[in-house]
PDB file with one MODEL, atoms N, CA, C and O in Angstrom:
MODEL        1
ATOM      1  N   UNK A   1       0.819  -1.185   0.000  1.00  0.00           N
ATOM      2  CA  UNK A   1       0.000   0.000   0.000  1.00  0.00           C
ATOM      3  C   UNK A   1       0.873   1.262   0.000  1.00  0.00           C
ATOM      4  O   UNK A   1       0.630   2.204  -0.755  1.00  0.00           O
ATOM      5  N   UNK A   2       1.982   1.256   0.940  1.00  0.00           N
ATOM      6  CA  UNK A   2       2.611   2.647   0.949  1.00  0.00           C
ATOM      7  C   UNK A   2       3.628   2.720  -0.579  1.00  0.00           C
ATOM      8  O   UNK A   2       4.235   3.695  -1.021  1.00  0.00           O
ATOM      9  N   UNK A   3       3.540   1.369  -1.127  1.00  0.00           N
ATOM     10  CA  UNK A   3       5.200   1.283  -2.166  1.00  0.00           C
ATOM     11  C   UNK A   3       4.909   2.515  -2.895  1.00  0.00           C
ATOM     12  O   UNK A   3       5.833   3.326  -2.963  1.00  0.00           O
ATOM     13  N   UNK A   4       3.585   2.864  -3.559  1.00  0.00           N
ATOM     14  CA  UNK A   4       3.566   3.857  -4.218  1.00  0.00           C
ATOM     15  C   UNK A   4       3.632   5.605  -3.221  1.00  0.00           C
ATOM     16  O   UNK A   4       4.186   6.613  -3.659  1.00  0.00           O
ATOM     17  N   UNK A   5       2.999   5.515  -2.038  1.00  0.00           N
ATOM     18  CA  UNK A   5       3.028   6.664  -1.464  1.00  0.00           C
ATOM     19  C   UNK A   5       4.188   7.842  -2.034  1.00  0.00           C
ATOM     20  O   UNK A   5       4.958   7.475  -2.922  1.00  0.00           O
ATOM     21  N   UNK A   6       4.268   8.983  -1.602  1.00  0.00           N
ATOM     22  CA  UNK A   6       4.965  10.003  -1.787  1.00  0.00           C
ATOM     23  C   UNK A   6       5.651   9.785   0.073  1.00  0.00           C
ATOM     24  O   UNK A   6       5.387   9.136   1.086  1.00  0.00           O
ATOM     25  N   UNK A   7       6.710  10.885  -0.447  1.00  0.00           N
ATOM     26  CA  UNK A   7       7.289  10.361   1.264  1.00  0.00           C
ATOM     27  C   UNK A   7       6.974  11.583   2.434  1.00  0.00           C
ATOM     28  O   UNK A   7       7.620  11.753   3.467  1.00  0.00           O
ATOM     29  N   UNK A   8       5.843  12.347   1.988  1.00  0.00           N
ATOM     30  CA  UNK A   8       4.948  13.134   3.382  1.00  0.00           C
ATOM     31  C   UNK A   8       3.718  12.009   3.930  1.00  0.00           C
ATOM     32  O   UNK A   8       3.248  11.982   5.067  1.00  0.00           O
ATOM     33  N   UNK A   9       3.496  11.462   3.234  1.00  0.00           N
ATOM     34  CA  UNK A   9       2.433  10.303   3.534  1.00  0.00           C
ATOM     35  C   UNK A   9       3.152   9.353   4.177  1.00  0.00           C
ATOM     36  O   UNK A   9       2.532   8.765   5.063  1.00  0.00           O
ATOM     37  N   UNK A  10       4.487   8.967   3.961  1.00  0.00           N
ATOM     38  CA  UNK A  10       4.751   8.070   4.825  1.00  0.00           C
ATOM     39  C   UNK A  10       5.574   8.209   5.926  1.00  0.00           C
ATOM     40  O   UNK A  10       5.809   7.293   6.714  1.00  0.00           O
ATOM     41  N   UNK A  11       6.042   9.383   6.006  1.00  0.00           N
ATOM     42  CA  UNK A  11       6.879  10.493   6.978  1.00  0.00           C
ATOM     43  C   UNK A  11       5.654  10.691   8.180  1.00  0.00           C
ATOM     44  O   UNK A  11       5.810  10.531   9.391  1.00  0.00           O
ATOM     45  N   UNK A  12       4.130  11.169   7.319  1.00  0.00           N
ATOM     46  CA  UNK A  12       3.076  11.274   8.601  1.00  0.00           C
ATOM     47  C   UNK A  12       2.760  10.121   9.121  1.00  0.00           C
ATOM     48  O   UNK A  12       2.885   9.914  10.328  1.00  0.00           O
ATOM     49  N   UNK A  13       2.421   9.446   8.488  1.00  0.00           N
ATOM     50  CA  UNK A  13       2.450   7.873   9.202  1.00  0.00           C
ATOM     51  C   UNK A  13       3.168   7.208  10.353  1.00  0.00           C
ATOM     52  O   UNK A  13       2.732   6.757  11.412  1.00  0.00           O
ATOM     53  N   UNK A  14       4.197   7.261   9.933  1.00  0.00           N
ATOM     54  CA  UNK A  14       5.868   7.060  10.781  1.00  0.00           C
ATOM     55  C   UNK A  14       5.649   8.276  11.790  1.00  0.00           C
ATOM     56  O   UNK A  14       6.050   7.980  12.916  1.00  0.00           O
ATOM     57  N   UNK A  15       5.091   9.640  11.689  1.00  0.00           N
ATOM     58  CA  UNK A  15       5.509  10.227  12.872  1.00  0.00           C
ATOM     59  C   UNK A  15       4.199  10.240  13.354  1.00  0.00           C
ATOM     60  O   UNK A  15       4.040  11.120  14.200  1.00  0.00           O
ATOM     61  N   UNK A  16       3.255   9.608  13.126  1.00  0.00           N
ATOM     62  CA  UNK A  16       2.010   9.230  13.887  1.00  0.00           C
ATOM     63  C   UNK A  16       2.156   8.603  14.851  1.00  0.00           C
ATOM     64  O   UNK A  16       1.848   9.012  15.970  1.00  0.00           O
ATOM     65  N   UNK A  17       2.769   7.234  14.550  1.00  0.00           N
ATOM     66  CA  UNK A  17       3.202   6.185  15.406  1.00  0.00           C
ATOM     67  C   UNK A  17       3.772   5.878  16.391  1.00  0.00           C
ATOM     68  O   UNK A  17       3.311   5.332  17.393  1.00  0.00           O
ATOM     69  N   UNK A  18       4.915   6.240  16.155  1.00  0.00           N
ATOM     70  CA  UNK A  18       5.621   7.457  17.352  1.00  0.00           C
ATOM     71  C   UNK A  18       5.660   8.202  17.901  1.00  0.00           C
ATOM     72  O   UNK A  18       6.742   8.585  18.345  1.00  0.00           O
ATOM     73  N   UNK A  19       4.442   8.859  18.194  1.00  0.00           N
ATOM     74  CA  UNK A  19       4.071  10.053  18.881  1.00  0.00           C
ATOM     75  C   UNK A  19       2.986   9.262  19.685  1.00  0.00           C
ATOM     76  O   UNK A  19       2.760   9.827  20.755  1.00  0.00           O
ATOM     77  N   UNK A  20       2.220   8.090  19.493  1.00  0.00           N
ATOM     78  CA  UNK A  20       1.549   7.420  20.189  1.00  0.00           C
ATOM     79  C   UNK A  20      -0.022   7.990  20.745  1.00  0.00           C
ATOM     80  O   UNK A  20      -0.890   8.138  19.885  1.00  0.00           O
ATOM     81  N   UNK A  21      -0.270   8.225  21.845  1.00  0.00           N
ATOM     82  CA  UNK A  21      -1.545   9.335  22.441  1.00  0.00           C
ATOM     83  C   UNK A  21      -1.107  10.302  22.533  1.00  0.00           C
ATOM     84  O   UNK A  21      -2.043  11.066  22.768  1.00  0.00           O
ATOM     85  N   UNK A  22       0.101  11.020  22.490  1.00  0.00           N
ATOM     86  CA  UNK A  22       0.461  12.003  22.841  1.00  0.00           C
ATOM     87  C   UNK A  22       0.256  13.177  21.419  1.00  0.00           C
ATOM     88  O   UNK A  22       0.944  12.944  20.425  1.00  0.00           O
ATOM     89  N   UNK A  23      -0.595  14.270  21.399  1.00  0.00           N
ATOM     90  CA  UNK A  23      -1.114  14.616  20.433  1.00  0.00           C
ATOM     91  C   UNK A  23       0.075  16.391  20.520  1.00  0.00           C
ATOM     92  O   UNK A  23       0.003  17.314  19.710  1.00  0.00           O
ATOM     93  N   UNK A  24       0.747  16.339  21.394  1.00  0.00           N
ATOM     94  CA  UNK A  24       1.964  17.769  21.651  1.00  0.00           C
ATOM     95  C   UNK A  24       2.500  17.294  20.737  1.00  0.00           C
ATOM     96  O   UNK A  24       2.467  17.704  19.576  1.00  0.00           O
ATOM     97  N   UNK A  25       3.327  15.922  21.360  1.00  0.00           N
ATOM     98  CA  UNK A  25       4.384  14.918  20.356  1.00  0.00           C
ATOM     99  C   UNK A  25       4.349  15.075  18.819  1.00  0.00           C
ATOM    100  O   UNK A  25       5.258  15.549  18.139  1.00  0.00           O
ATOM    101  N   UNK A  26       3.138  14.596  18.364  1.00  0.00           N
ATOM    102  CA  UNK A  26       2.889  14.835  17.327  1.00  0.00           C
ATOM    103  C   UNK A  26       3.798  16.105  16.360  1.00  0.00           C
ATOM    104  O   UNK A  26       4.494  15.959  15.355  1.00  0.00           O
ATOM    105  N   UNK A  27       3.451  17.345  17.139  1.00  0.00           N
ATOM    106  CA  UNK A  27       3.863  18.451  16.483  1.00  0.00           C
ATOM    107  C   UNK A  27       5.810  18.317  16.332  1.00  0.00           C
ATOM    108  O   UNK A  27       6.386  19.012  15.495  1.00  0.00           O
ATOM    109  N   UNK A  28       6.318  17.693  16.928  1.00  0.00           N
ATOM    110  CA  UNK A  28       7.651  17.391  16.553  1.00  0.00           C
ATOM    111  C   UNK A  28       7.403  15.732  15.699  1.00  0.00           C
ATOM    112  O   UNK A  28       7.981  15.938  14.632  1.00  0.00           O
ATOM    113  N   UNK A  29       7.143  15.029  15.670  1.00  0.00           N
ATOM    114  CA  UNK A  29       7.187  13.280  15.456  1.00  0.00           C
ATOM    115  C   UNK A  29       7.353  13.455  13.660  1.00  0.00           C
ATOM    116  O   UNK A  29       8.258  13.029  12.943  1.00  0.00           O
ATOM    117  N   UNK A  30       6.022  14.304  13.255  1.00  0.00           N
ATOM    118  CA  UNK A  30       5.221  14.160  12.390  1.00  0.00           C
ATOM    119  C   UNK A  30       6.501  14.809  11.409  1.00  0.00           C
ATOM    120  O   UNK A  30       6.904  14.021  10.553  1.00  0.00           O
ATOM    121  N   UNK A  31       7.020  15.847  11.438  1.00  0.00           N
ATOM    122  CA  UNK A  31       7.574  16.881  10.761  1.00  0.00           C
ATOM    123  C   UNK A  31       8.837  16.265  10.312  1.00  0.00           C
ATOM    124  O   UNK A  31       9.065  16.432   9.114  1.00  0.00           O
ATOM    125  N   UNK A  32       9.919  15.437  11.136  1.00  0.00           N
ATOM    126  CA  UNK A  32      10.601  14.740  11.476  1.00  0.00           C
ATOM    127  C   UNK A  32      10.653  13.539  10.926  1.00  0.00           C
ATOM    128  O   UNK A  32      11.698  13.251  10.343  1.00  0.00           O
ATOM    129  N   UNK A  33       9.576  12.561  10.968  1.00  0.00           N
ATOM    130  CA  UNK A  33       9.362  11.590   9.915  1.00  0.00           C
ATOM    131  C   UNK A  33       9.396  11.847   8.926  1.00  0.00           C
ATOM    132  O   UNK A  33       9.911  11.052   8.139  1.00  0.00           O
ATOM    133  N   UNK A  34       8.832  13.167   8.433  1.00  0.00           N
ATOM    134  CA  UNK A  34       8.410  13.560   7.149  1.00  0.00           C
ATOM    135  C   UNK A  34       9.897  13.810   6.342  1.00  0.00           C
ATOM    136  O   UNK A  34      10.311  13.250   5.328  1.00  0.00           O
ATOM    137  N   UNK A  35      10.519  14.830   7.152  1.00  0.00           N
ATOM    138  CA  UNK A  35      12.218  15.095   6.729  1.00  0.00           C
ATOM    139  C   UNK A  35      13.124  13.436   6.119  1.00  0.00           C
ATOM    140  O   UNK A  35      13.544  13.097   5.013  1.00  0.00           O
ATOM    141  N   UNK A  36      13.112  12.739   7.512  1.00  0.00           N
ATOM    142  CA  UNK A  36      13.564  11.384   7.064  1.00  0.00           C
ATOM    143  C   UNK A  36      13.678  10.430   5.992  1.00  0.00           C
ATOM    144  O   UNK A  36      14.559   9.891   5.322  1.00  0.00           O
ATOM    145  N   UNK A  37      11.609  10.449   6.180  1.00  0.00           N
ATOM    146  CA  UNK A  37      11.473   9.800   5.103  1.00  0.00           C
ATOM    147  C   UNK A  37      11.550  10.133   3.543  1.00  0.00           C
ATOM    148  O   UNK A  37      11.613   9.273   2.665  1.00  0.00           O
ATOM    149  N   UNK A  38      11.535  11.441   3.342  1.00  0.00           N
ATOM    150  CA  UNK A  38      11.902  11.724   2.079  1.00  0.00           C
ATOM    151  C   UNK A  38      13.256  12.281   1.985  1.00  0.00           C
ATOM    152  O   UNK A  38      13.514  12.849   0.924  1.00  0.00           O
ATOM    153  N   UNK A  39      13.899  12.248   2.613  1.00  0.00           N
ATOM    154  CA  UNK A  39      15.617  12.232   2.104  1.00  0.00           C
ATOM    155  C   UNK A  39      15.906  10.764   2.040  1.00  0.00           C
ATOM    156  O   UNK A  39      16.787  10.426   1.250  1.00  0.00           O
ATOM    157  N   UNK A  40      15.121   9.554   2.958  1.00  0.00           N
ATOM    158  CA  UNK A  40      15.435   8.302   2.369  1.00  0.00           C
ATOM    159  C   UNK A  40      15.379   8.221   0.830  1.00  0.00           C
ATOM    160  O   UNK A  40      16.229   7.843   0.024  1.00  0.00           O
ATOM    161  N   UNK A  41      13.773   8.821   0.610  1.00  0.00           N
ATOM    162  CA  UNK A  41      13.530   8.128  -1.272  1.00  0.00           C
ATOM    163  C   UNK A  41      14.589   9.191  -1.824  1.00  0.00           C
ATOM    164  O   UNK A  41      15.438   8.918  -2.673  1.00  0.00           O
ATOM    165  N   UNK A  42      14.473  10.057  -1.407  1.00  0.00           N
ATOM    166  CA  UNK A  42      15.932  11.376  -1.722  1.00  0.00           C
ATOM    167  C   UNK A  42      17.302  10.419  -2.853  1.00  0.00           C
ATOM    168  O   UNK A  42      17.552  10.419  -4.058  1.00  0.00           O
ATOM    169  N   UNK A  43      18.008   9.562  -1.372  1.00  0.00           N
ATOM    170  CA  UNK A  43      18.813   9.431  -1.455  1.00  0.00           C
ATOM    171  C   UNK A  43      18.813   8.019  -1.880  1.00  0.00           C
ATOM    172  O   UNK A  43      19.990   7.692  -2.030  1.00  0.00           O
ATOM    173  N   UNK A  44      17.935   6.927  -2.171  1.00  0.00           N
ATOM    174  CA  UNK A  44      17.772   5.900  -3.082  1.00  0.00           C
ATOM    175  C   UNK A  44      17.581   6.110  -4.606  1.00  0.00           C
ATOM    176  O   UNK A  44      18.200   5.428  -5.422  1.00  0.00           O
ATOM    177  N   UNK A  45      16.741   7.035  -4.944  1.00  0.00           N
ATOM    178  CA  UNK A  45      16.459   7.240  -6.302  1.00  0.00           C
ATOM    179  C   UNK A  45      18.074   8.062  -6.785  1.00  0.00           C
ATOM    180  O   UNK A  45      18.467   7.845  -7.931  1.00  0.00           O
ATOM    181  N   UNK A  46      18.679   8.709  -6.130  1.00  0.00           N
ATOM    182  CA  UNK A  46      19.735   8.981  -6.624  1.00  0.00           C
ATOM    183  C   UNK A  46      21.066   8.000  -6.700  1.00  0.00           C
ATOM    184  O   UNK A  46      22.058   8.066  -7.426  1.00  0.00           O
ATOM    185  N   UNK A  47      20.740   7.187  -5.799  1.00  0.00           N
ATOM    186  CA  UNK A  47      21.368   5.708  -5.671  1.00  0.00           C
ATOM    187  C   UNK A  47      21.340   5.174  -7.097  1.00  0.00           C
ATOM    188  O   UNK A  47      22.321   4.617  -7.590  1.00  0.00           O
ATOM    189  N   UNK A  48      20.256   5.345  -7.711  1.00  0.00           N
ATOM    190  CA  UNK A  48      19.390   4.171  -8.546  1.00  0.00           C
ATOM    191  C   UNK A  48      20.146   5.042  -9.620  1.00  0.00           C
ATOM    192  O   UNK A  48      20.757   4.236 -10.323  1.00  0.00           O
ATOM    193  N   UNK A  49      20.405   6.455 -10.109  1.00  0.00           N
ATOM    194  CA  UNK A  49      20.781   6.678 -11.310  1.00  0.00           C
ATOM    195  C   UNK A  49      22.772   7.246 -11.383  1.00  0.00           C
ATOM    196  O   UNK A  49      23.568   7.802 -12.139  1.00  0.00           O
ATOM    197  N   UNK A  50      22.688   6.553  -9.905  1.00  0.00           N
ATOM    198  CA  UNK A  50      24.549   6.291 -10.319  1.00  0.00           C
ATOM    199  C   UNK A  50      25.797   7.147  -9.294  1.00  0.00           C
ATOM    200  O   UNK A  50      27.015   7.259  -9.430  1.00  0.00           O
ATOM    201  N   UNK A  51      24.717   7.717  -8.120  1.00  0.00           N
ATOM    202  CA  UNK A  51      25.494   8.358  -7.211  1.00  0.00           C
ATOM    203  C   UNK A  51      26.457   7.790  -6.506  1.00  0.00           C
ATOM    204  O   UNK A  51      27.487   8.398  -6.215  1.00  0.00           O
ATOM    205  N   UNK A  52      26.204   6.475  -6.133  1.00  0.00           N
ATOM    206  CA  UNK A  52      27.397   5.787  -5.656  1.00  0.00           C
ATOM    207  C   UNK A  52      28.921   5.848  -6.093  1.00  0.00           C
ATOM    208  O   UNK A  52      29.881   6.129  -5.376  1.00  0.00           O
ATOM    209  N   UNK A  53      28.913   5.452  -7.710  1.00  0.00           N
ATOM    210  CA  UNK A  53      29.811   5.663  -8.704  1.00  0.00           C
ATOM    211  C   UNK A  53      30.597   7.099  -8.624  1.00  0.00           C
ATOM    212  O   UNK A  53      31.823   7.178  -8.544  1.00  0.00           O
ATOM    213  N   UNK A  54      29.734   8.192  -8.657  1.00  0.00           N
ATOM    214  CA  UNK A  54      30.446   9.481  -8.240  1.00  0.00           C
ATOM    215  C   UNK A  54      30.901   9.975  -6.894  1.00  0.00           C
ATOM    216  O   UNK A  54      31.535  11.026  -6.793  1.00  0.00           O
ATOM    217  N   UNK A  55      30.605   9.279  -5.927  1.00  0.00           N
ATOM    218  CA  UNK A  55      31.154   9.451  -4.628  1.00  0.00           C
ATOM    219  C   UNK A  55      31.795   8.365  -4.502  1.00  0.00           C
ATOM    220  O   UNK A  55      32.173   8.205  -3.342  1.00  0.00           O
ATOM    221  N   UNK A  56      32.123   7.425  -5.302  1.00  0.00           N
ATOM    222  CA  UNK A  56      33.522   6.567  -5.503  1.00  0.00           C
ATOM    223  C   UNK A  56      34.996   7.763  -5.931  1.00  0.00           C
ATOM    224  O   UNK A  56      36.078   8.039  -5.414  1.00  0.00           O
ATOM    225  N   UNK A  57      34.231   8.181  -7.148  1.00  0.00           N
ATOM    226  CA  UNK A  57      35.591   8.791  -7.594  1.00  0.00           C
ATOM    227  C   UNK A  57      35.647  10.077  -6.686  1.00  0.00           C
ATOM    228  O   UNK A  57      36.788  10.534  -6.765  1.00  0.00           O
ATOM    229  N   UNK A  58      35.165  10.538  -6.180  1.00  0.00           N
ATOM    230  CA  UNK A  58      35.453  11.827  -5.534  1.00  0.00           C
ATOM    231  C   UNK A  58      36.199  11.483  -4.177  1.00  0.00           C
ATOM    232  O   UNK A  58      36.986  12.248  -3.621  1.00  0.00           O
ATOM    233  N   UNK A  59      35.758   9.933  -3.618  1.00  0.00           N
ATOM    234  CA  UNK A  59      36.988  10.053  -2.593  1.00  0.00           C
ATOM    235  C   UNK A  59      38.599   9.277  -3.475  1.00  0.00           C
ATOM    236  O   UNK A  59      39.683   9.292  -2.893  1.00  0.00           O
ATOM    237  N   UNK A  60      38.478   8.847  -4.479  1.00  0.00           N
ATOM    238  CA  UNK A  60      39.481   8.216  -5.120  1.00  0.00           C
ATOM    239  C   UNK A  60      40.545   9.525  -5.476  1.00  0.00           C
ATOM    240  O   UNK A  60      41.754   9.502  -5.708  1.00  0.00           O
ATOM    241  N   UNK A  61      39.564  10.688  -5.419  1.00  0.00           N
ATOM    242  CA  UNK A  61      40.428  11.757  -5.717  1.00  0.00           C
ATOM    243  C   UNK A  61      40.572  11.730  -7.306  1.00  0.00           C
ATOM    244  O   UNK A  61      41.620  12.096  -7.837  1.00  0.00           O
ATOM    245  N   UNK A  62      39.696  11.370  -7.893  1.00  0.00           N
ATOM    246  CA  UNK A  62      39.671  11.663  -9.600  1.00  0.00           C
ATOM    247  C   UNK A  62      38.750  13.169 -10.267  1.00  0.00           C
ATOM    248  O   UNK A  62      38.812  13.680 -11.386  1.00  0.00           O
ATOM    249  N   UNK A  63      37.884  13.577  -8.976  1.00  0.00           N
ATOM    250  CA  UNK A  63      37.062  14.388  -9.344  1.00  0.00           C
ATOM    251  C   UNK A  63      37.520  15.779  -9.452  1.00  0.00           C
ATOM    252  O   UNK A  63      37.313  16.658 -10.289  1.00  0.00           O
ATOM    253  N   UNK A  64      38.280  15.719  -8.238  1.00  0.00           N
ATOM    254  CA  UNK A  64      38.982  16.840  -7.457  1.00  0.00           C
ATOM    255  C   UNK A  64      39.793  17.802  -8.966  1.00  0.00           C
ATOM    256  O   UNK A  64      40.472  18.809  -8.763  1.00  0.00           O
TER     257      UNK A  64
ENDMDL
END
């Protein structure tokens, strides 16, 4: 169900959960998940078109 989500939908989710009954919580949990979870898909989809490869050579010192 979430595979397709966007990652504020699953950032609110995640900081739902974790915030538990506590509805203050929330106002930090929620915002926080949200950050997380979309620098995760952030930083996979850039995975996926070859970032690894360029932060190979940049510590190899080829970039520099």
């Amino acid at each position: 169900m979430l595979a397709k989500a966007p990652g504020v939908a699953i950032g609110t989710m995640v900081g739902m959960k974790a915030a538990g009954d506590t509805s203050m919580l929330m106002l930090l949990t929620v915002p926080t998940g949200i950050v997380v979870c979309s620098s995760a898909i952030g930083v996979s989809k850039a995975l996926e078109k070859g970032l690894n490869k360029a932060v190979e050579k940049i510590i190899k010192g080829t970039l520099l």
